[in-house]
N, C-alpha and C positions, 0 to 999 in steps of 0.2 A: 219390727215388721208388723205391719196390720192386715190381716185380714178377712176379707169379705166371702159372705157365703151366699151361694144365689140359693133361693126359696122362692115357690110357688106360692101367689095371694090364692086365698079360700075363703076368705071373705074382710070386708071394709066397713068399718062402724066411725063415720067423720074421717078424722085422719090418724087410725089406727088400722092397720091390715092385723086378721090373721095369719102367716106364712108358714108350710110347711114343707117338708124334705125328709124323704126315708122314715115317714112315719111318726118324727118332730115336730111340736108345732112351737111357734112362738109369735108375742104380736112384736110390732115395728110402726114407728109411728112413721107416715108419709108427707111429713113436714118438707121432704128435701125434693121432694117427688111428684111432677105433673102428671097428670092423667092415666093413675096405674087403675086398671081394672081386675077383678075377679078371673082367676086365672091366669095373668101375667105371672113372669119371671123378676124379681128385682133381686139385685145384687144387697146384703143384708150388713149392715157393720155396726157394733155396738148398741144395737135398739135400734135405728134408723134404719129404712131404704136408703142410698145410695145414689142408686141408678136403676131403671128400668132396662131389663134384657132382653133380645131375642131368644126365643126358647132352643134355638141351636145351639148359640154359644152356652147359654146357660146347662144345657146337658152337657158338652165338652167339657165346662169347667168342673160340672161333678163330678165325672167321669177321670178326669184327673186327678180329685180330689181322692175318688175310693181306689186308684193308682196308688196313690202316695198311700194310704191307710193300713194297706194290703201289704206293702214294701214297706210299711214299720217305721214309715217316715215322720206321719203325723199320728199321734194317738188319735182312736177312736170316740 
């Protein structure tokens, strides 16, 4: 199974974002990805953005995610 973790850009140097989430930071290259800005939500998978997100779904999908964490589903 793969998966993806949405992160907030914090900032873009070419096509490298820095993205972070709960105080995590990591870069992601946006080779896959049009028009992400500073502040957008992108869905994160192996180094790469993905997908660009609305920031609704993207809090629902964290929000699920610290669900599952909490419930000992996924490790921390």
């Amino acid at each position: 199974m793969c998966l993806g973790v949405p992160m907030r850009v914090m900032s873009i140097d070419g096509e490298t974002a820095c993205c972070e989430i709960d105080g995590v930071q990591r870069q992601a290259s946006l080779m896959m990805v049009d028009g992400v800005a500073i502040g957008d939500f992108v869905l994160i998978h192996a180094g790469f953005a993905i997908e660009k997100l609305d920031e609704e779904d993207a809090r629902e999908t964290l929000r699920i995610f610290r669900e599952l964490i909490a419930d000992g589903v996924f490790p921390e």
